[in-house]
BANUKOL-589785 format. One record per residue: y negated, x, z of N, C-alpha, C, O, CB in turn; residue in one letter. Coordinates in steps of 0.2 Angstrom, whole numbers, padded with zeros to 4 digits. Atoms other than C-alpha are relative to their C-alpha. Glycine has a CB too. Example, Ala and Ser with C-alpha at 12.3 -4.5 7.8 and 13.67 -1.06 7.14 Angstrom:
<pts>
PT, 0006, 0004, 0000, 0022, 0062, 0039, -0006, 0004, 0000, -0005, 0009, 0003, 0000, -0005, 0006, a
PT, 0006, -0004, -0001, 0005, 0068, 0036, -0005, -0004, 0003, -0011, -0001, 0004, -0002, 0002, -0007, s
</pts>
This chain:
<pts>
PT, 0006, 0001, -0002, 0143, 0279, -0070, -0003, -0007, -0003, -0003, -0008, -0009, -0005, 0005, -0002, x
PT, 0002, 0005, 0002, 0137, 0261, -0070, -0010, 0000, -0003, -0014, 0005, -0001, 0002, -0005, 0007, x
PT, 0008, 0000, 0003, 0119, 0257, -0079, -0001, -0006, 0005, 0001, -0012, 0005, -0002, -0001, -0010, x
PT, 0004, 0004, -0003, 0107, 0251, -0067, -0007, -0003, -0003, -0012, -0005, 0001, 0001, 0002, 0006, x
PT, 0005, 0003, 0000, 0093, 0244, -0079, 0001, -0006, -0002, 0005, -0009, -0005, -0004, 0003, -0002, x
PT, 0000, 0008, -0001, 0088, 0227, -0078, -0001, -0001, -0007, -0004, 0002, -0011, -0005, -0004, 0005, x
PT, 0000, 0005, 0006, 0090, 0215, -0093, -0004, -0006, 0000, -0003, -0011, 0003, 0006, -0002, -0001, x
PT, 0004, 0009, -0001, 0075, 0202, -0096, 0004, -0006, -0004, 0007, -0007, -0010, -0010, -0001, -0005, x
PT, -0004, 0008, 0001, 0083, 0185, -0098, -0006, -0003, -0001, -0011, -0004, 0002, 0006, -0004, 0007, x
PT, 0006, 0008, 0001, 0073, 0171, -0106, 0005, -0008, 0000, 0011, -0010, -0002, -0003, 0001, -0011, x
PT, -0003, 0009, -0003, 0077, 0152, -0099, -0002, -0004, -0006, -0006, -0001, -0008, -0004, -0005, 0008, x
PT, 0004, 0004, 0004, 0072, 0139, -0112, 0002, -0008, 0002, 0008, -0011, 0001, 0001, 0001, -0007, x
PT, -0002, 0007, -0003, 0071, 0122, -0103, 0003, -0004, -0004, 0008, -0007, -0003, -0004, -0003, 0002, x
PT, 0001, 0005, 0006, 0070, 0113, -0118, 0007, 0001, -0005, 0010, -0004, -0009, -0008, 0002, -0005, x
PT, -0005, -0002, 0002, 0084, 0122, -0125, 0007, -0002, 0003, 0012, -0004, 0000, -0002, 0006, 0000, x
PT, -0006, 0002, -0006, 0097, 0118, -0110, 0001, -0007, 0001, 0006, -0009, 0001, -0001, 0003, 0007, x
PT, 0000, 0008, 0000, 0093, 0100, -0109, 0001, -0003, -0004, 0005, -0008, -0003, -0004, -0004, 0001, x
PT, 0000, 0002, 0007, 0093, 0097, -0127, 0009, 0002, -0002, 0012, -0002, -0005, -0007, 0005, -0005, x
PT, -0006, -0001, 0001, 0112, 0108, -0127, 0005, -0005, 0005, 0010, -0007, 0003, 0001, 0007, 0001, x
PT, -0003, 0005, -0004, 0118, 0097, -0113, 0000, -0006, -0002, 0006, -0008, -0003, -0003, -0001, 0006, x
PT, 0000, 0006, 0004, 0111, 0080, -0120, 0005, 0000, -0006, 0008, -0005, -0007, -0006, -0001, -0003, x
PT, -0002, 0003, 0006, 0120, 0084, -0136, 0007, 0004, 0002, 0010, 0006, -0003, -0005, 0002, -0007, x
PT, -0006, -0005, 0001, 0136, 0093, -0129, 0005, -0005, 0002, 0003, -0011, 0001, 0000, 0008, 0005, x
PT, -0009, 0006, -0001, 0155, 0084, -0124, -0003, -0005, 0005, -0002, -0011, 0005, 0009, 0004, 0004, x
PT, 0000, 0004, -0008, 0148, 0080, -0105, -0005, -0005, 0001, -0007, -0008, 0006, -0001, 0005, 0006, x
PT, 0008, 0006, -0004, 0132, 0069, -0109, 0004, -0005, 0004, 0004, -0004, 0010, -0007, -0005, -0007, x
PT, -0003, 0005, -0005, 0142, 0055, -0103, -0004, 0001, 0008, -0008, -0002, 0012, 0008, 0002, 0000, x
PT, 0002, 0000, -0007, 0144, 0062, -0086, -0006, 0002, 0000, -0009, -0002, 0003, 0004, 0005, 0003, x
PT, 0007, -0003, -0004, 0128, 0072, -0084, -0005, -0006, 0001, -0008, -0007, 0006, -0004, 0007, -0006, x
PT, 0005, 0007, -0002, 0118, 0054, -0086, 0004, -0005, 0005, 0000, -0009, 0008, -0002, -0006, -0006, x
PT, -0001, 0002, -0005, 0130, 0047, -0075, -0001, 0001, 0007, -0002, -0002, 0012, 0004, -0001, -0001, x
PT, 0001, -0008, -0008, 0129, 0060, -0061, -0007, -0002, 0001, -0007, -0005, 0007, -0001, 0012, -0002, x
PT, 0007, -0001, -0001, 0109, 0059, -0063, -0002, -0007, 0002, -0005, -0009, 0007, -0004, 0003, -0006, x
PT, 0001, 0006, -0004, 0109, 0040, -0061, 0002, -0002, 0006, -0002, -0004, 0010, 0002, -0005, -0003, x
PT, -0003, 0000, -0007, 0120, 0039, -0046, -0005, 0005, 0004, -0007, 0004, 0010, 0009, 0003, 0000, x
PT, 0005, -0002, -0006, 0109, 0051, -0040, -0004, -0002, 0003, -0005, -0002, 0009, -0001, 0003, -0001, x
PT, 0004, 0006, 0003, 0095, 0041, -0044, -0001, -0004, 0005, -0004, -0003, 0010, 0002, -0004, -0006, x
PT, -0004, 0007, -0005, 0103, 0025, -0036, -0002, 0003, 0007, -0007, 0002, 0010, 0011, 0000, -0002, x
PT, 0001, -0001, -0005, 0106, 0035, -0022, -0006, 0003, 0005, -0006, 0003, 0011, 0003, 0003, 0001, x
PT, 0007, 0000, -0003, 0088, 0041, -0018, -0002, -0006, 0002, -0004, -0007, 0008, -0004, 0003, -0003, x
PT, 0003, 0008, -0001, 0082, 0024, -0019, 0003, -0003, 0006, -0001, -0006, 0011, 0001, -0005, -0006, x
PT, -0004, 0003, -0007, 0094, 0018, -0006, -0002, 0003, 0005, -0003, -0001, 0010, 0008, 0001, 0000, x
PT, 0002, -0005, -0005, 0090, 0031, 0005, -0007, -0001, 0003, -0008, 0000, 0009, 0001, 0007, -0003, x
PT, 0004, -0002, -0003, 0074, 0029, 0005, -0002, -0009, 0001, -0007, -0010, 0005, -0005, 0005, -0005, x
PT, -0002, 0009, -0004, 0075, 0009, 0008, 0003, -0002, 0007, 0001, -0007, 0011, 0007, -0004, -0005, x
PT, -0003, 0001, -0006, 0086, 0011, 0022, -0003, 0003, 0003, -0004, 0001, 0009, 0005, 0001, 0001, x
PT, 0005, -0003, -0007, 0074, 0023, 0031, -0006, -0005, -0001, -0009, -0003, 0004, -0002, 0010, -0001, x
PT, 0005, 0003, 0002, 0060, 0012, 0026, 0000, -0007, 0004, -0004, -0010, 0008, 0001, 0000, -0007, x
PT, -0003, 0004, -0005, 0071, -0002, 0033, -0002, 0001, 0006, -0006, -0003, 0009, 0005, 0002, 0000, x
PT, 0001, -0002, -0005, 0073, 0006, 0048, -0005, 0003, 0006, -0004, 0005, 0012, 0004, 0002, -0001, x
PT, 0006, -0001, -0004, 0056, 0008, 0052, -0001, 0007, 0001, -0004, 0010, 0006, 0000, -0004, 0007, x
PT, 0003, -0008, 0000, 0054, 0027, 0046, -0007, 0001, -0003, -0010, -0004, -0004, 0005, 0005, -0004, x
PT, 0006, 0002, 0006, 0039, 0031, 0036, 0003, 0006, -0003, 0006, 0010, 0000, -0009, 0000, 0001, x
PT, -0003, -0003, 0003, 0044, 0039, 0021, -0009, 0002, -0005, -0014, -0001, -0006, 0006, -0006, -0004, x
PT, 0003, -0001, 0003, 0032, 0051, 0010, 0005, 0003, -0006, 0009, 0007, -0004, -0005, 0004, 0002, x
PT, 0002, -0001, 0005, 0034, 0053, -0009, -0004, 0006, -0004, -0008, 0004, -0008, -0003, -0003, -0001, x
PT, 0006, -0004, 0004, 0025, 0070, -0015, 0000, -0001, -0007, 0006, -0001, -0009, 0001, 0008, 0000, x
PT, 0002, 0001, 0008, 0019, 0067, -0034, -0006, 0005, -0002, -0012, 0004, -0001, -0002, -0008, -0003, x
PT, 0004, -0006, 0002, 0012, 0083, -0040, -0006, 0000, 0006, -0007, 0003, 0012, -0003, -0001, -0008, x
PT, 0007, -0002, -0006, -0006, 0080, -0032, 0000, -0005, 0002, -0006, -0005, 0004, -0007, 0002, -0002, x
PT, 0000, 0004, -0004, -0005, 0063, -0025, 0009, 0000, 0003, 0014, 0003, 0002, -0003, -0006, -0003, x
PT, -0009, 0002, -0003, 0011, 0056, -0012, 0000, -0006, 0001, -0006, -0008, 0003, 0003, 0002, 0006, x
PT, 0001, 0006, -0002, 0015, 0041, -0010, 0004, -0003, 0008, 0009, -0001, 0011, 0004, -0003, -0006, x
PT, -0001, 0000, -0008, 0016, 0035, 0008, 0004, -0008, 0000, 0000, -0012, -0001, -0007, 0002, 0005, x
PT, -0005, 0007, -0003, 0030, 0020, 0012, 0001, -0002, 0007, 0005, 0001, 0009, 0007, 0001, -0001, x
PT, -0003, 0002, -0007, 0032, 0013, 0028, 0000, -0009, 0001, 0000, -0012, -0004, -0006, 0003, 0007, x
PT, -0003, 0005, -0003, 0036, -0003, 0038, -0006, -0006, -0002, -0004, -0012, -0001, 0002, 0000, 0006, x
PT, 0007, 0007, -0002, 0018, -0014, 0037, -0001, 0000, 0007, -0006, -0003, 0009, 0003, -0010, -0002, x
PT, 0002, 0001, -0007, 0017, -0012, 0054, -0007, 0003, 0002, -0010, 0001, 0007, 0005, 0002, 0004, x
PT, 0005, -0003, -0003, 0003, 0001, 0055, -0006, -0002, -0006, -0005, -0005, -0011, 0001, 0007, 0001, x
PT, 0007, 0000, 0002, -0015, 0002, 0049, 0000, 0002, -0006, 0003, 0007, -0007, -0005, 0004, 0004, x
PT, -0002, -0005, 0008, -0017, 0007, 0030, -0003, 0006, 0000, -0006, 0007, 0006, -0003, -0002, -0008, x
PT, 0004, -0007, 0001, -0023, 0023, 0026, -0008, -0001, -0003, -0008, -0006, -0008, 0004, 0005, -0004, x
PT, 0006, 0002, 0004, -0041, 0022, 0020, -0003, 0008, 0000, -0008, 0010, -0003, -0005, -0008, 0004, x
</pts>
C-alpha cells in the first residue's frame, strides 16, 4: 500500500539563488541570464522597429514603447 499523504515542502528563494550563485555553474547560469537579457532587448527593438507598440508591465506602472508616430498618452 502506497502512503498517500502529502508532504509540505518549503522553497527558499534566497536560499536557491544564493546555492546557484555560489555552486560550479555560476559561470553558465550568468551567461544564460545575459543572453537572455540581450535577447529581450533585441526583440523588443525590432518590434519597436517595425512599428509595433510594445508594453512593459512594471509591477504597477508599464512602460509603453512605440514608433513616435502617435499622440502621447496623457
Amino acid at each position: 500500500m502506497e502512503d498517500t499523504n502529502l508532504i509540505p515542502v518549503t522553497f527558499d528563494v534566497g536560499k536557491t539563488i544564493s546555492s546557484v550563485v555560489n555552486g560550479p555553474h555560476r559561470n553558465a547560469v550568468v551567461f544564460g541570464c545575459t543572453i537572455c537579457a540581450l535577447a529581450v532587448i533585441a526583440g523588443y527593438c525590432y518590434l519597436t522597429a517595425e512599428g509595433h507598440q510594445v508594453v512593459l508591465p512594471l509591477k504597477i506602472s508599464h512602460i509603453q514603447v512605440g514608433d513616435g508616430l502617435e499622440e502621447p498618452m496623457r
